[in-house]
MARRO-340142 format. One record per residue (C-alpha): y, z negated, x negated. Coordinates in pm, whole numbers, plus 50000, padded with zeros to 5 digits. Example, Ala and Ser with C-alpha at 12.3 -4.5 7.8 and 13.67 -1.06 7.14 Angstrom:
// MARRO-340142
<<49550; 49220; 48770>>
<<49894; 49286; 48633>>
END
This chain:
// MARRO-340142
<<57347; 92266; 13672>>
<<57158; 92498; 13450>>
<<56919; 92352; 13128>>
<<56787; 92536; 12884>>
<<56553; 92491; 12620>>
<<56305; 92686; 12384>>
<<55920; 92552; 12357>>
<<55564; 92670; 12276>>
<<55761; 93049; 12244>>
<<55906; 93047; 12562>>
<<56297; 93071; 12646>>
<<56312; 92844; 12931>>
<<56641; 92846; 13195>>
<<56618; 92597; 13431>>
<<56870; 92554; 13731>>
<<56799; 92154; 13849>>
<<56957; 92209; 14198>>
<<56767; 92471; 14350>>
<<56444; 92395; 14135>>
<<56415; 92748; 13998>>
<<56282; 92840; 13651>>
<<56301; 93135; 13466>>
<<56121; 93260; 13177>>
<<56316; 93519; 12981>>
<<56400; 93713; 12660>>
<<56655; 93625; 12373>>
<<56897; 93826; 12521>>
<<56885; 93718; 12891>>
<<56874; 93386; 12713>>
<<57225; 93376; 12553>>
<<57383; 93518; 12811>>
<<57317; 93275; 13051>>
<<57421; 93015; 12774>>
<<57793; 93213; 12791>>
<<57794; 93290; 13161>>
<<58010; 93074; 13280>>
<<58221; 92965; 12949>>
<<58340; 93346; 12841>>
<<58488; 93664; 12986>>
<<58270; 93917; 13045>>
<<58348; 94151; 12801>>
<<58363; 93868; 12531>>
<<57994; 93826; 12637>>
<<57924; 94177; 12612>>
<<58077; 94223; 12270>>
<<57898; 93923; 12117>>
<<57586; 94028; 12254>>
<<57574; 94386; 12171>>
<<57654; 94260; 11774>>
<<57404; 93973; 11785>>
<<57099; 94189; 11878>>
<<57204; 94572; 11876>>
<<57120; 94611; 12208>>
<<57355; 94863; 12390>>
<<57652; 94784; 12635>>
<<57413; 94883; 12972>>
<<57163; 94670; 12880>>
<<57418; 94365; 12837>>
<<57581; 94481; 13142>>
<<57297; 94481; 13366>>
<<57162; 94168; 13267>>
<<57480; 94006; 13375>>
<<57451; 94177; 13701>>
<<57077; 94031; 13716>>
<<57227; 93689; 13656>>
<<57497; 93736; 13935>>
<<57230; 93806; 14194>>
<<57033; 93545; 14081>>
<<57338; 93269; 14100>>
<<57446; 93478; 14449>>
<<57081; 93364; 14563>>
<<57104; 93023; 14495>>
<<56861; 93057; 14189>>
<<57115; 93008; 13874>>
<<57354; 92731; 13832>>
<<57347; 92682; 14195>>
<<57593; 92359; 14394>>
<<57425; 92025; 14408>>
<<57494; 91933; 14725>>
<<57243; 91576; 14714>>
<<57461; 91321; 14645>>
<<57567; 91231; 14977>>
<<57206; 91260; 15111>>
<<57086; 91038; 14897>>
<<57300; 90683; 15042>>
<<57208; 90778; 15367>>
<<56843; 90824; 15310>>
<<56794; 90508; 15142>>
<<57050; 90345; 15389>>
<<56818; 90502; 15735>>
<<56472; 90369; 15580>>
<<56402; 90084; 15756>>
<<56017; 90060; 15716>>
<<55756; 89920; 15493>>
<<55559; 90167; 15353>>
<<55305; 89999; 15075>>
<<55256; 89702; 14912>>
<<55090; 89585; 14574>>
<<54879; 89310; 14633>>
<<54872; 89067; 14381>>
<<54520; 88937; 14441>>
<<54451; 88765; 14142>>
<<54710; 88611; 13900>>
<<54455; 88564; 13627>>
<<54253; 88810; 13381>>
<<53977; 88773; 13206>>
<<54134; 88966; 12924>>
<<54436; 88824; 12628>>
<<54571; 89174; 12590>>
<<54895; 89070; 12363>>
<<55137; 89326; 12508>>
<<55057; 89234; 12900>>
<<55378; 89239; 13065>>
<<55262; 89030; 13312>>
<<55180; 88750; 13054>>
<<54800; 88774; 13099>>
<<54816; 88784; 13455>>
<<55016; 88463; 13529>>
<<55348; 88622; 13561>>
<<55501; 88327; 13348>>
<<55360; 88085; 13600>>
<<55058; 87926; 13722>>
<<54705; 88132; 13710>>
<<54613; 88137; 14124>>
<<54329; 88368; 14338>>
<<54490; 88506; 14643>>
<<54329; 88352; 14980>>
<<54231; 88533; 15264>>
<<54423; 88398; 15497>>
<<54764; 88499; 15291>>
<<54583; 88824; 15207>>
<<54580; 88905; 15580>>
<<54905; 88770; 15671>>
<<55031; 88999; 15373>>
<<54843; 89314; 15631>>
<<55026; 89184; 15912>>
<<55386; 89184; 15806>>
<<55298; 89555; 15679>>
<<55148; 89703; 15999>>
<<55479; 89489; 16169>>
<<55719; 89635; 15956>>
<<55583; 90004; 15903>>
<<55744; 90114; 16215>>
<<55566; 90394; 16369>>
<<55425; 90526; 16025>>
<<55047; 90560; 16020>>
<<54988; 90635; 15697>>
<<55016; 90328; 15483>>
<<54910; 90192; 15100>>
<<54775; 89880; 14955>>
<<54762; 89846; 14574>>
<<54506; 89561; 14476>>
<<54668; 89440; 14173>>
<<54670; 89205; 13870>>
<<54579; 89002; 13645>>
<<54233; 89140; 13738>>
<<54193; 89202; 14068>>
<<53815; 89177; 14052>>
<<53790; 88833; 13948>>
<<53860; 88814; 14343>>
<<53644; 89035; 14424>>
<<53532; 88863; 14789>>
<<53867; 88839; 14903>>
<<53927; 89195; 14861>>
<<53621; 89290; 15015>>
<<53723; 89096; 15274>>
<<54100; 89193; 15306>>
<<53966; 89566; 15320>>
<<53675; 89468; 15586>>
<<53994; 89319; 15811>>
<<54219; 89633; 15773>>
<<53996; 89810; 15889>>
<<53907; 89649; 16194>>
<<54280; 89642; 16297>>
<<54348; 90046; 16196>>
<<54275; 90193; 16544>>
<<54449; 89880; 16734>>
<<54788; 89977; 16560>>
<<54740; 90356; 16501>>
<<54748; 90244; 16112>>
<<54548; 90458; 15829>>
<<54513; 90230; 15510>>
<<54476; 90372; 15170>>
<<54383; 90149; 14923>>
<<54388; 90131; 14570>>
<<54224; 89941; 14258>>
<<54366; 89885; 13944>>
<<54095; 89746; 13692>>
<<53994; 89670; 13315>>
<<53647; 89709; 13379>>
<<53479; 89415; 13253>>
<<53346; 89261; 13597>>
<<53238; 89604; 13755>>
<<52848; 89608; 13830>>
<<52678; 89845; 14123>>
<<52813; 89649; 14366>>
<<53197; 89730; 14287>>
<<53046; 90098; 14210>>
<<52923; 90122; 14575>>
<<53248; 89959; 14717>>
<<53530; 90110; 14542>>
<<53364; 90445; 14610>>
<<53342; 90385; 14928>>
<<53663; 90227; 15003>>
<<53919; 90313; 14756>>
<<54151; 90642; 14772>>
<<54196; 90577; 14423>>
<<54077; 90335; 14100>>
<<54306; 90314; 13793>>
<<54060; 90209; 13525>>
<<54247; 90053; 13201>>
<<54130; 90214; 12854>>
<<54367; 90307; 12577>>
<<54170; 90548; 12435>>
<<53996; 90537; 12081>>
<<53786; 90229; 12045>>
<<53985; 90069; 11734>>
<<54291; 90165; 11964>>
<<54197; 89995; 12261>>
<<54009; 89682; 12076>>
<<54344; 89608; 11896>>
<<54506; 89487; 12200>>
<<54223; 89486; 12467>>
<<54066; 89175; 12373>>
<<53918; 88863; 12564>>
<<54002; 88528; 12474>>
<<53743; 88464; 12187>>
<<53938; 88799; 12025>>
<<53656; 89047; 12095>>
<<53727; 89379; 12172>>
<<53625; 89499; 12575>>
<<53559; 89888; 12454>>
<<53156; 89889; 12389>>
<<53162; 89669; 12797>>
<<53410; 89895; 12977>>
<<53340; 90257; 12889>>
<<52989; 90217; 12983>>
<<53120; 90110; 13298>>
<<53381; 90358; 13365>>
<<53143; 90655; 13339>>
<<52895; 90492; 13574>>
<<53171; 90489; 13786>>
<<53376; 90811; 13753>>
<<53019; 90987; 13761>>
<<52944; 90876; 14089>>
<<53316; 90892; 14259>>
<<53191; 91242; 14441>>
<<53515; 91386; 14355>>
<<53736; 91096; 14446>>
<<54063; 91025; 14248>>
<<54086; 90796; 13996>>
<<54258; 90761; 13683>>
<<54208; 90619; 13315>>
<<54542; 90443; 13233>>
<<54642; 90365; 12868>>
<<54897; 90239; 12700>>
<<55045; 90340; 12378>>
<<55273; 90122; 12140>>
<<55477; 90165; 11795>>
<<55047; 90106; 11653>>
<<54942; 90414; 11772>>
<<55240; 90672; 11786>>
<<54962; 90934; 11728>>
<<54838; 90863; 12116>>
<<54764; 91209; 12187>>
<<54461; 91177; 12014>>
<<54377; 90871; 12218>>
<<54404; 91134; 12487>>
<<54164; 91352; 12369>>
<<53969; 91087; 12295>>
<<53937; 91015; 12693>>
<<53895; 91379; 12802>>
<<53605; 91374; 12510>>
<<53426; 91153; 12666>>
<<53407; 91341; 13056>>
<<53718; 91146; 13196>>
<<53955; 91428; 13335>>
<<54223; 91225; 13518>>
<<54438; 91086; 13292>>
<<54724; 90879; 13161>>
<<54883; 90720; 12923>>
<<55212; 90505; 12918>>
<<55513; 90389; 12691>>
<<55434; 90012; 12653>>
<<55673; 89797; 12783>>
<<55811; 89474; 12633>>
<<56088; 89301; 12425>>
<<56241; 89539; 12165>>
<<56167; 89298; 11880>>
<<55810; 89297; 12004>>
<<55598; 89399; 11654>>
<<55411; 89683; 11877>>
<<55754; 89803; 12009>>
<<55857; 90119; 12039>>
<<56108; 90223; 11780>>
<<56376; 90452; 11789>>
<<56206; 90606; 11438>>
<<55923; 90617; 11718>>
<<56110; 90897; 11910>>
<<56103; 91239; 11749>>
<<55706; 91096; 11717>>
<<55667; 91083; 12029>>
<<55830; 91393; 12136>>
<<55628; 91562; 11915>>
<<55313; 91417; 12052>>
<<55413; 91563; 12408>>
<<55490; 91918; 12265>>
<<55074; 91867; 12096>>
<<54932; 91755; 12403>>
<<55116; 91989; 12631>>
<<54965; 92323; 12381>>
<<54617; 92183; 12382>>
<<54579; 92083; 12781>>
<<54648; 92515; 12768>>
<<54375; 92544; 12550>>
<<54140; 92329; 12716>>
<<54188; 92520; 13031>>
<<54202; 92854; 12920>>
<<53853; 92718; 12762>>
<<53714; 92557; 13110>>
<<53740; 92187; 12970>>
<<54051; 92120; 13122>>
<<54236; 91777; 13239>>
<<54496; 91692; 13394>>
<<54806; 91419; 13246>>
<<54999; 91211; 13527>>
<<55327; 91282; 13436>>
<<55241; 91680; 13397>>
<<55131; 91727; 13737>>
<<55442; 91883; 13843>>
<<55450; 92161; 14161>>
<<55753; 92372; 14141>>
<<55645; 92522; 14467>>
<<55559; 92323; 14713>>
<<55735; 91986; 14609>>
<<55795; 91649; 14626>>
<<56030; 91684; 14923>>
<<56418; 91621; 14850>>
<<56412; 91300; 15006>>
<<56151; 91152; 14741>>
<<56362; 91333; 14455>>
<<56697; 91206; 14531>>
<<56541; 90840; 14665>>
<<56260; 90733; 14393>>
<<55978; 90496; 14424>>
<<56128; 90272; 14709>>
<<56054; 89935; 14545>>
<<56229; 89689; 14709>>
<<56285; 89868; 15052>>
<<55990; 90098; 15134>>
<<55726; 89899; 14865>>
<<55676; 89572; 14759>>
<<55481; 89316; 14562>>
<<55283; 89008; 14718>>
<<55191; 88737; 14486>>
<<54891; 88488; 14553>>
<<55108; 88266; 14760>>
<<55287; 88557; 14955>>
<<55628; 88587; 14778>>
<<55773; 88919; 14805>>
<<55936; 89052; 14504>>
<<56067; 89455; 14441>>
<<55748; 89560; 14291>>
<<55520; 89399; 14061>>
<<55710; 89416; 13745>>
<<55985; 89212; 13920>>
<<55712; 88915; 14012>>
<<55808; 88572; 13852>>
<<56181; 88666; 13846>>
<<56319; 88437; 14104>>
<<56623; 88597; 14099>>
<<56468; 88845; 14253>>
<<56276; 88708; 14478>>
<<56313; 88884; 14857>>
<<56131; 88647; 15076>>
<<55742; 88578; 15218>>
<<55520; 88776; 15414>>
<<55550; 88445; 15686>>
<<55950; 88475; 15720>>
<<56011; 88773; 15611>>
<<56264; 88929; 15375>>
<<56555; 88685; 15357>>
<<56765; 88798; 15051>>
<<56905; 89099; 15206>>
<<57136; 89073; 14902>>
<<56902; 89227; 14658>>
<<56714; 89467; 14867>>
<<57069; 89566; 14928>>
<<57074; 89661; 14545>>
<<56779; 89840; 14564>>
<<56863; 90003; 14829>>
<<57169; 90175; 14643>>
<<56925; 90262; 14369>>
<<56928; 90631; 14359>>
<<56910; 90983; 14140>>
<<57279; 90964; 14182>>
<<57344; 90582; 14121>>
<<57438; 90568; 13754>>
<<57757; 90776; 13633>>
<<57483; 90855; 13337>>
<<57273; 91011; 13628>>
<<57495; 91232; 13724>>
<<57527; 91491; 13463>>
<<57196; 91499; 13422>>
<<56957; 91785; 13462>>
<<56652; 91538; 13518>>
<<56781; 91352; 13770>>
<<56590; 91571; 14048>>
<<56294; 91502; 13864>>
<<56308; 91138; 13806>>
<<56533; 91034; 14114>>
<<56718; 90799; 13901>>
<<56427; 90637; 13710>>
<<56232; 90324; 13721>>
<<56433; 90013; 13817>>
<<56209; 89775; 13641>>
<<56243; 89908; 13351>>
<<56664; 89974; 13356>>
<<56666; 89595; 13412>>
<<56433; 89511; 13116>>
<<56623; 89748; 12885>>
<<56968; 89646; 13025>>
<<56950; 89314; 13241>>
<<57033; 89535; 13559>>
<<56862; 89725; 13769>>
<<57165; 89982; 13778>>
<<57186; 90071; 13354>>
<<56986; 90311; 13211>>
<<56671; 90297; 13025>>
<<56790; 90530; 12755>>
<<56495; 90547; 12537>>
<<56265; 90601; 12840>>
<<56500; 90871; 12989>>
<<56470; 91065; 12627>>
<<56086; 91063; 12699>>
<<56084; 91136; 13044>>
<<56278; 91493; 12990>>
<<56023; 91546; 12652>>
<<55755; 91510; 12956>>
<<55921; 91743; 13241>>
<<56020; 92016; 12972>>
<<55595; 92023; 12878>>
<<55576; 92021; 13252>>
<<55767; 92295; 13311>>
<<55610; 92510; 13022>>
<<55313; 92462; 13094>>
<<55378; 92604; 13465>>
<<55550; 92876; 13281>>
<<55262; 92965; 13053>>
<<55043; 92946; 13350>>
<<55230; 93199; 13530>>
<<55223; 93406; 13212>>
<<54853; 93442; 13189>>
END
């Protein structure tokens, strides 16, 4: 399958199977439209009238494109499907898990999808002694994988601070016993981080996803604690402190964006303004009758914003004050590898979420969904039923997914959010597909205009 689309001046021809992109003229352009629809000659005549170029030139170009579809570079056979059952169908391990270590926050943000942290249920602090069970039925069910991820997740994970520190302390002690390598990662809004969780997290964490939505009136519309104050004047302070002294660690600041501020880019730039270079910023997520709701009036908005941010992040670096955005980081060389293309994020088979009590749901936008509840870290998975459903999630699940030139790019999409747009975790997120292929064509520019320089 070949896409092809026109952005920032380029003429863009993607072919999805093989993963090849090609930058060329008008010409080279509509030809490649009429390859396989017209004769030949049809082509040639059309051609030759539309730009007055001669009958060599037209003819040559089509020989060009025949070498390059001869290759396997242009509107080359997807031969994935198949692959993609049996991958998900052979993975038998546990690869990560998001560790709900504290369902409580310390912030009243109004679009939480997590309903403040309590996941429509009780507010609870994970114990230690589930926190470490939750280790154990990881390192028993990782198989011989070494490499392995724990997400310490919310509410606000550092309202638990001594648990984690204490989780982490016990991981590691066990790592050599097991031939295990733990990775961990924090996901925080800031307002509890001091030196000590400086010192820690830097020393501990692969990764820290720090929660700002960018411009201060922005972020204190939503951000709030429970008296109604805005948390931008506490956090930011905070977050430099922090990023400053990672040593070149990742991190990330994480946003969110809603029908309030369709504008977001500038929210962006607001960030990257203020020295923070890892960044991202997501589609809210909620009820569609939600006031701060995405609209579908919201969409060509949106897209637009994209197309903005994607010209200036090629400013920025051609001026040395570059950044990079989470879903732009896309290597068209070197991968992701097939199997994470055609497979997706794994919830429910290779990832999971732990709640305080050790309930094991899909992943954490699942928790307090009993329906989907798998089982405990202390029995194990016991509704085979569901992680049976997950299993069969794939690029090439939906009929919808089929046809689509994204679907190598977003291996089928986010399961969470198919079954808050649609009730299952097999529809389609339509609105959220429409942004993700905004995002992959600025991807794929950008790349393009990088190779241009």
């Amino acid at each position: 399958m070949v896409h092809q689309y026109k952005l920032n001046g380029y003429n863009i021809v993607l072919d999805t199977a093989s993963g090849s992109v090609h930058s060329v003229d008008e010409v080279a352009y509509d030809i490649i439209a009429d390859y396989n629809a017209k004769p030949r000659d049809i082509i040639v005549k059309e051609i030759c009238a539309k730009y007055g170029v001669s009958e060599s030139e037209v003819l040559e170009c089509l020989d060009d494109i025949a070498s390059l579809k001869n290759d396997g570079k242009l509107f080359s056979v997807d031969e994935y499907e198949s692959l993609a059952t049996n991958y998900k169908n052979n993975s038998k391990v546990i690869k990560a898990l998001c560790l709900h270590i504290a369902h409580t926050c310390n912030l009243n943000c109004e679009y939480c999808f997590a309903s403040q942290g309590k996941y429509h249920g009780d507010r609870a602090l994970m114990s230690f002694e589930v926190g470490k069970r939750a280790f154990d039925f990881l390192i028993e069910n990782s198989g011989t994988r070494r490499n392995l991820e724990v997400d310490f997740f919310g509410g606000e994970p550092l309202m638990n601070f001594e648990v984690v520190k204490q989780l982490v302390e016990y991981a590691r002690s066990v790592e050599k016993k097991f031939n295990k390598n733990f990775r961990f990662t924090l996901t925080t809004n800031g307002m509890l981080i001091d030196d000590q969780v400086i010192d820690f997290v830097n020393k501990e964490m692969s990764n820290v996803v720090l929660s700002l939505d960018g411009r201060k009136e922005v972020h204190d519309n939503f951000r709030v604690d429970y008296a109604g104050n805005g948390s931008y004047d506490k956090i930011v302070p905070k977050f430099k402190k922090l990023v400053e002294s990672r040593g070149g660690k990742d991190y990330y600041m994480r946003g969110t964006f809603t029908h309030a501020n369709t504008d977001f880019t500038n929210d962006i730039f607001h960030m990257a303004d203020l020295g923070f270079k890892e960044l991202s910023m997501e589609p809210v997520v909620c009820p569609p009758g939600d006031k701060y709701a995405l609209t579908n009036e919201d969409l060509p908005i949106i897209k637009e914003q994209y197309e903005i941010l994607a010209k200036e992040m090629i400013k920025r670096k051609k001026a040395g004050n570059g950044f990079t955005f989470y879903h732009y980081m896309l290597d068209l060389k070197n991968g992701p590898c097939i199997y994470k293309r055609i497979t997706g994020c794994g919830s429910g088979t290779e990832y999971m979420a732990v709640t305080p009590w050790g309930d094991l749901y899909p992943c954490h936008q699942f928790v307090g969904e009993e329906k989907y509840l798998l089982g405990n870290v202390f029995d194990g998975v016991k509704n085979t039923a569901i992680q049976d459903e997950f299993r069969s999630c794939n690029a090439y699940a939906r009929k919808e997914c089929k046809d689509c030139w994204a679907k190598l790019y977003c291996s089928g999409g986010c399961a969470a959010n198919s079954y808050h747009a649609t009730g299952k975790v097999s529809g389609v997120y339509e609105y959220g597909c429409e942004l993700f292929k905004k995002r992959i064509e600025c991807a794929v520019m950008m790349q393009v205009a990088e190779e241009d320089e």
